[in-house]
N, C-alpha and C positions, 0 to 999 in steps of 0.2 A: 821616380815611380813610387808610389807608396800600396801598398797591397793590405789588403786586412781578409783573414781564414775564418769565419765562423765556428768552424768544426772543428778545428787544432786544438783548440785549448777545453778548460771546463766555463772560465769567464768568455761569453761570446763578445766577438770584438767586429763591429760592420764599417761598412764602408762608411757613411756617415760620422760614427763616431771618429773616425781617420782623421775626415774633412773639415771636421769640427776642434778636433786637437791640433789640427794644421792649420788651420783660417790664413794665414799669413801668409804663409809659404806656399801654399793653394793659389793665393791670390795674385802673388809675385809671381807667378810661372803663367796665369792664365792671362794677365795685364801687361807684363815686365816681358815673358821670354816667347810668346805668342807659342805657349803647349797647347795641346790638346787632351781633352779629357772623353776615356774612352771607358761607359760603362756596360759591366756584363755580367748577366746575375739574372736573380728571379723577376719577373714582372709584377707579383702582388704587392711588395710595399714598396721594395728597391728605389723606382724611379722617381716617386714623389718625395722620398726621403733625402732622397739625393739636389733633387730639387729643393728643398726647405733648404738644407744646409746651401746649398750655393745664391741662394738668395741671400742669407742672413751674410752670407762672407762680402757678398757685392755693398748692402748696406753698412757692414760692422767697418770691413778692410776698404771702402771706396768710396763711404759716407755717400751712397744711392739710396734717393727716396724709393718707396714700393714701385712705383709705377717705373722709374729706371733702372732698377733689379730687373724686373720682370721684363721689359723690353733688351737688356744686354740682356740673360738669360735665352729667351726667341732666339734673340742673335745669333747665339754661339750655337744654335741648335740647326738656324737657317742654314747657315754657313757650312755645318759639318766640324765645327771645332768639338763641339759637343756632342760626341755620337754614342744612340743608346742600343744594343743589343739585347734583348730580353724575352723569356719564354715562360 
């Protein structure tokens, strides 16, 4: 589990920034150990944000062209692996 506080500190630290210092190990747990990624948080930038980074991870960690990011992306969304909670 990797967690990031906005508000804990004076440097804010988001989820993204997390998923972007982890690419790797994000990546092994979402390909290698079939986790699941469960987001919850605001809806005005959160989900998109979250989105760009797990794109760029599928491309950077798994050498996916755009069009195959974005189709695994669907995927894991179809599926329920990827589940978004947001208000």
């Amino acid at each position: 589990m990797i967690t990031a506080f906005s508000r804990d500190q004076q440097d804010k630290i988001y989820v993204q920034h997390k998923i972007k210092q982890e690419s790797k190990l994000c990546s092994e747990y979402i390909f290698d150990h079939n986790s699941y990624i469960i987001l919850v948080g605001s809806s005005k930038f959160l989900p998109k944000a979250i989105d760009k980074e797990l794109l760029e991870i599928f491309r950077k960690e798994k050498n996916m062209n755009e069009v195959e990011s974005l189709k695994t992306l669907n995927l894991l969304k179809r599926n329920k692996i990827y589940y978004v909670e947001t208000w």
